[in-house]
C-alpha positions as CSV (number, residue, x, y, z in Angstrom):
1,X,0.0,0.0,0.0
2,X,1.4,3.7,-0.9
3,X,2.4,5.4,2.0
4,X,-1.0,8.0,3.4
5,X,-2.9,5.2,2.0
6,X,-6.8,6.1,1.9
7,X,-6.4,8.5,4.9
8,X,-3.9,10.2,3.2
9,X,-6.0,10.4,0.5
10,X,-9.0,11.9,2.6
11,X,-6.7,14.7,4.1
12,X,-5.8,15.9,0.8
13,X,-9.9,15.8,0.1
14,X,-10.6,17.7,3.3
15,X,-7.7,20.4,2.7
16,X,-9.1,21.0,-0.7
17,X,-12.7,21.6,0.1
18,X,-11.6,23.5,3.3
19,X,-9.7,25.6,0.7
20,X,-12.9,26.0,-1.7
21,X,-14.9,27.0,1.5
22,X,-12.6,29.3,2.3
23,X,-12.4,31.0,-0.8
24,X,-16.5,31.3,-0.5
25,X,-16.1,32.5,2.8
26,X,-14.2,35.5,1.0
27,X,-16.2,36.2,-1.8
28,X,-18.2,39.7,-1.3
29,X,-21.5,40.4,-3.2
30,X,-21.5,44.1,-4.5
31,X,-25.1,44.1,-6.8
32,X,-26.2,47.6,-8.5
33,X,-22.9,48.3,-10.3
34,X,-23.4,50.9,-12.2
35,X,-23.1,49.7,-16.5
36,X,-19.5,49.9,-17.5
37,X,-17.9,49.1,-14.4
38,X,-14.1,47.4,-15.0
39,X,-12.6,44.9,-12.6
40,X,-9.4,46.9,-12.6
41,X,-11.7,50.2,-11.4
42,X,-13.5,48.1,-8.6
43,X,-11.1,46.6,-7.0
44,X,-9.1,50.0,-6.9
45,X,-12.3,51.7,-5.6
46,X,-12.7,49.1,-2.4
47,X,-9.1,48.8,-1.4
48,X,-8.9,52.3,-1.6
49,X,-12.2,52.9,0.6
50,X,-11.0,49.9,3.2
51,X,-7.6,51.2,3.5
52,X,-9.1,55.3,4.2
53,X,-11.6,53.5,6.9
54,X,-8.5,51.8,8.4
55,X,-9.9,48.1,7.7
56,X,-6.7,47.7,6.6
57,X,-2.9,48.8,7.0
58,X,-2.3,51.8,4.7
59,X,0.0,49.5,2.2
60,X,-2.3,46.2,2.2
61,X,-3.9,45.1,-0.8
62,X,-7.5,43.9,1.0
63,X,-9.4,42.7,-2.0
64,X,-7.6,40.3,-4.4
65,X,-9.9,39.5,-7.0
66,X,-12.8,41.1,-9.2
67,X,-15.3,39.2,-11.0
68,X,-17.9,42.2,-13.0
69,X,-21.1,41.4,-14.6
70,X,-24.0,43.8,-16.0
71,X,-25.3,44.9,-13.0
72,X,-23.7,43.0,-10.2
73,X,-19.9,42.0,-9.2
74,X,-18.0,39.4,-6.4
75,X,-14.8,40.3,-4.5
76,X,-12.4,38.5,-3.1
77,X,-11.1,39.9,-0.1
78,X,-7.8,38.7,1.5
79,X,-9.2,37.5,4.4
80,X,-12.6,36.7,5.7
C-alpha cells in the first residue's frame, strides 16, 4: 500500500474543500454596479475605501480579486 494510503487520500480531500470553503467564505457580493464598471476600477475603488476607513494597513492590498457582470460584481477579499 502507498504510504498516506486512503487517509492520506481523505486529508488531501478535506484540505481542498476546506480551501474552496474558504475561498466562498471571502467572496463579497457588491449588486447595483453601475453599467460599464471594469474589474481593474473596482477593485481600486474598495481597497482604496477599506484602506481610508482603516480596515486595513495603509499599504495592504484587501481585495484580491474582481469578478464584474452587467449589473452585479463578487470580491475577493484577502481575508474573511
Amino acid at each position: 500500500s502507498a504510504p498516506g494510503g486512503l487517509s492520506g487520500s481523505l486529508a488531501m480531500m478535506s484540505a481542498a474543500a476546506q480551501s474552496v470553503q474558504d475561498k466562498i467564505n471571502r467572496e463579497l457580493f457588491v449588486g447595483n454596479t453601475p453599467p460599464g464598471t471594469s474589474e481593474a476600477l473596482l477593485m481600486q475603488f474598495l481597497n482604496g475605501a477599506m484602506r481610508r476607513v482603516a480596515l486595513c494597513p495603509p499599504d495592504a492590498t484587501p481585495i484580491l480579486n474582481c469578478r464584474t457582470n452587467a449589473k452585479f460584481a463578487f470580491v475577493e477579499c484577502a481575508s474573511v
